[in-house]
C-alpha positions as CSV (number, residue, x, y, z in Angstrom):
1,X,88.6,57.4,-88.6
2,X,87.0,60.6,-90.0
3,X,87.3,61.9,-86.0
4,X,91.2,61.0,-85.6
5,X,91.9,63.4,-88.8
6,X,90.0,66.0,-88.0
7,X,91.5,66.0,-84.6
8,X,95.1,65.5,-86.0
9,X,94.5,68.6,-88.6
10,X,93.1,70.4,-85.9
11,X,96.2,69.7,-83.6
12,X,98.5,70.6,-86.6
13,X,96.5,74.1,-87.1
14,X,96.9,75.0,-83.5
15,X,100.7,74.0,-83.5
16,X,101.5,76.6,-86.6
17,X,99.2,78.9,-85.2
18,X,101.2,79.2,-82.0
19,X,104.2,79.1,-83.8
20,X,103.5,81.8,-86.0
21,X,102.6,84.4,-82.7
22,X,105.5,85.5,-81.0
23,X,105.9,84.5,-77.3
24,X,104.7,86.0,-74.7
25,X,107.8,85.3,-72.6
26,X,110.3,86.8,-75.2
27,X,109.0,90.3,-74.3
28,X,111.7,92.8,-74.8
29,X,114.0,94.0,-71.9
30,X,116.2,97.3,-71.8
31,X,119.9,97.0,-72.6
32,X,122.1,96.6,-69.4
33,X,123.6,100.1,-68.7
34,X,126.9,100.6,-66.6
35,X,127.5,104.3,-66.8
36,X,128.3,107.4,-65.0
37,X,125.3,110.0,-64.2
38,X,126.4,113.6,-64.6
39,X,127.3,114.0,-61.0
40,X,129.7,111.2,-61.5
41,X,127.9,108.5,-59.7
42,X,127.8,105.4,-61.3
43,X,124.7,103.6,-62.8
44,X,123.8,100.5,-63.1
45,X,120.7,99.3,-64.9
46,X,118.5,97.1,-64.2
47,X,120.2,97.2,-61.1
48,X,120.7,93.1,-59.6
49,X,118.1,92.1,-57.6
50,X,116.7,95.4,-58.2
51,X,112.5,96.0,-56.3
52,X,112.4,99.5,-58.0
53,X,110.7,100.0,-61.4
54,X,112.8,101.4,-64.0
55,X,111.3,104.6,-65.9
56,X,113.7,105.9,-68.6
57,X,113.2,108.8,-70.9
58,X,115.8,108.4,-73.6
59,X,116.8,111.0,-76.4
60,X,118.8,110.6,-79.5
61,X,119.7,114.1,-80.7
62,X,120.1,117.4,-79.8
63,X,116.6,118.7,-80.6
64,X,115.2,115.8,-78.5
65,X,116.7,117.3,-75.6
66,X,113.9,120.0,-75.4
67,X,111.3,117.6,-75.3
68,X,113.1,115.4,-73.1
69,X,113.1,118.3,-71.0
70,X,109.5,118.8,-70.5
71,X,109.0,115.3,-69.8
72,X,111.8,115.3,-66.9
73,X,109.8,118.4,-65.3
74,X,106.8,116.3,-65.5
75,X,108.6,113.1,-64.1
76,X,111.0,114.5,-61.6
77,X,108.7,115.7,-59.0
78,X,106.8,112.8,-58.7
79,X,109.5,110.3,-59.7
80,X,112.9,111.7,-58.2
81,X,112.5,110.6,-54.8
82,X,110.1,107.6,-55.1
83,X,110.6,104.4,-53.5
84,X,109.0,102.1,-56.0
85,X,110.5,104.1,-58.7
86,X,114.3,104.6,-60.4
87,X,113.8,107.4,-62.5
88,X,116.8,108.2,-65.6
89,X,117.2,110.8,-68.2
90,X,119.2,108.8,-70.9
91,X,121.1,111.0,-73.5
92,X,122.5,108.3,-76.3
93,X,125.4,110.1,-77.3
94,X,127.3,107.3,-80.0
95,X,126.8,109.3,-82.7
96,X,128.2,112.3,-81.8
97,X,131.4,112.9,-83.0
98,X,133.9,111.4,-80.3
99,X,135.6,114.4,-80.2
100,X,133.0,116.7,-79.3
101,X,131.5,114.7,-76.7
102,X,133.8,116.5,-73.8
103,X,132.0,119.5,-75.4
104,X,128.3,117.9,-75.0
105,X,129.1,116.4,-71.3
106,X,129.9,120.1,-70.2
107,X,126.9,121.6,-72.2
108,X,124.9,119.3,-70.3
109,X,126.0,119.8,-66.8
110,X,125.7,123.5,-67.1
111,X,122.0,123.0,-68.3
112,X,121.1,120.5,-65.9
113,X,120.3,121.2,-62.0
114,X,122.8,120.5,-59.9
115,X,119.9,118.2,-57.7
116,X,119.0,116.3,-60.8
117,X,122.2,115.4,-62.3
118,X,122.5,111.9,-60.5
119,X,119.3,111.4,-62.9
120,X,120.9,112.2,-66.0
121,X,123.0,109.1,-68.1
122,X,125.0,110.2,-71.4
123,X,125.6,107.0,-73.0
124,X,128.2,105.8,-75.3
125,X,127.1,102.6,-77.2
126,X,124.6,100.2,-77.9
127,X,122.4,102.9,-79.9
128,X,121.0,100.3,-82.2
129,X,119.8,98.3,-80.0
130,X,118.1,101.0,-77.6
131,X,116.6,102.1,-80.7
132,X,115.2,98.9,-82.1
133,X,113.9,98.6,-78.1
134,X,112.1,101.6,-78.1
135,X,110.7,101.2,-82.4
136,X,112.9,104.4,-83.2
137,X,110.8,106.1,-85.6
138,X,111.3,110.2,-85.0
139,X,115.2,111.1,-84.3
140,X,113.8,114.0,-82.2
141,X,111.3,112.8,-79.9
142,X,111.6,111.6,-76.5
143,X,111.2,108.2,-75.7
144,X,109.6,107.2,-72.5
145,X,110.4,103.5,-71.3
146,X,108.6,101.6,-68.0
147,X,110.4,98.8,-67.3
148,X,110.1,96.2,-64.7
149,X,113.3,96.0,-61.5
150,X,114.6,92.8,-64.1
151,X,114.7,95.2,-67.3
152,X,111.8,93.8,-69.0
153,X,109.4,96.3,-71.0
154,X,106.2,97.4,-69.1
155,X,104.8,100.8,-70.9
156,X,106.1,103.0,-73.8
157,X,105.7,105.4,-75.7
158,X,107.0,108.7,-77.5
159,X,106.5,112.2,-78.1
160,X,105.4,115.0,-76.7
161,X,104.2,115.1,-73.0
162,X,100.5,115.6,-72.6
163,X,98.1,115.4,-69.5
164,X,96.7,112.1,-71.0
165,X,99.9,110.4,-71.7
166,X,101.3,111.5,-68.6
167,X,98.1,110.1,-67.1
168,X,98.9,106.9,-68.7
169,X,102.3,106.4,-67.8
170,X,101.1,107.5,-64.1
171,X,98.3,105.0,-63.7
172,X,100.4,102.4,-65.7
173,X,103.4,102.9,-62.6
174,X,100.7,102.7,-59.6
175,X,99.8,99.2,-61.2
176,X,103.3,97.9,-61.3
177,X,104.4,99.7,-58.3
178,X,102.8,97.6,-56.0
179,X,103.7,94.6,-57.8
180,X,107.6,95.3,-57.3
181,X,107.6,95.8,-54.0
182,X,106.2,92.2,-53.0
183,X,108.7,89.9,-52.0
């Protein structure tokens, strides 16, 4: 009798215990994007049966866009042109008054390359919940965002680019980059 207790109380403890830690298969996925790139082409993201992963730097002001900056130099010559690899600047733009944002789109284009502008999103809505994705905590830092071809959450992080980071985020794409282009 003493046995089918403790075995019951045990199976009781493990049921709240695993209750009470978030699943594993709820991990968080980027927001679907259908937007135009600078250059006018459209972008869809996570593209549909997409084999590339998805690496997204994403500012949410105007001093972010430095910062954002060094991280595209960083990205864009190993990232641009990649085959495993979609690589996305993401400038969320809701904020902005909607009447300046003609003002902001033309800023932008003047400042970035004409080569790179097919890599550069603004974006119009769904701030919340790209900040709640990436655990929005500085307005104006850069957030960097690995993501799987389906959208779900690989890598992040924030800040600054550094050589160890960088490192990181490098090492953490050569893992996954294999992975996505299996069948």
């Amino acid at each position: 009798m003493h046995s089918i207790i403790h075995r019951r109380f045990l199976s009781h403890l493990l049921f709240f215990a695993l209750a009470a830690v978030p699943s594993l298969s709820c991990a968080q996925s980027i927001q679907p994007v259908k937007a135009k790139a600078l250059d006018e082409s459209e972008v869809v993201l996570p593209v549909p049966n997409g084999r590339q992963l998805l690496l997204l730097v994403i500012g949410f002001s105007h001093k972010s866009g430095e910062a954002c900056s060094a991280w595209g130099k960083r990205l864009a010559p190993s990232y641009t042109s990649d085959p495993h690899t979609t690589y996305y600047q993401l400038a969320e733009l809701q904020s902005a008054p909607a009447f300046v944002r003609g003002m902001i789109i033309h800023g932008m284009r003047k400042d970035v390359p004409p080569a790179q502008q097919a890599h550069f999103v603004p974006l119009f809505d769904h701030e919340a919940e790209w900040k709640a994705l990436v655990q929005f905590s500085a307005p104006d830092d850069p957030y960097v965002v690995l993501a799987a071809p389906d959208g779900r959450v690989l890598w992040q992080t924030h800040g600054a680019v550094s050589d160890s980071v960088f490192a990181a985020l490098q090492s953490t794409v050569a893992k996954f980059a294999g992975a996505s282009a299996q069948p």
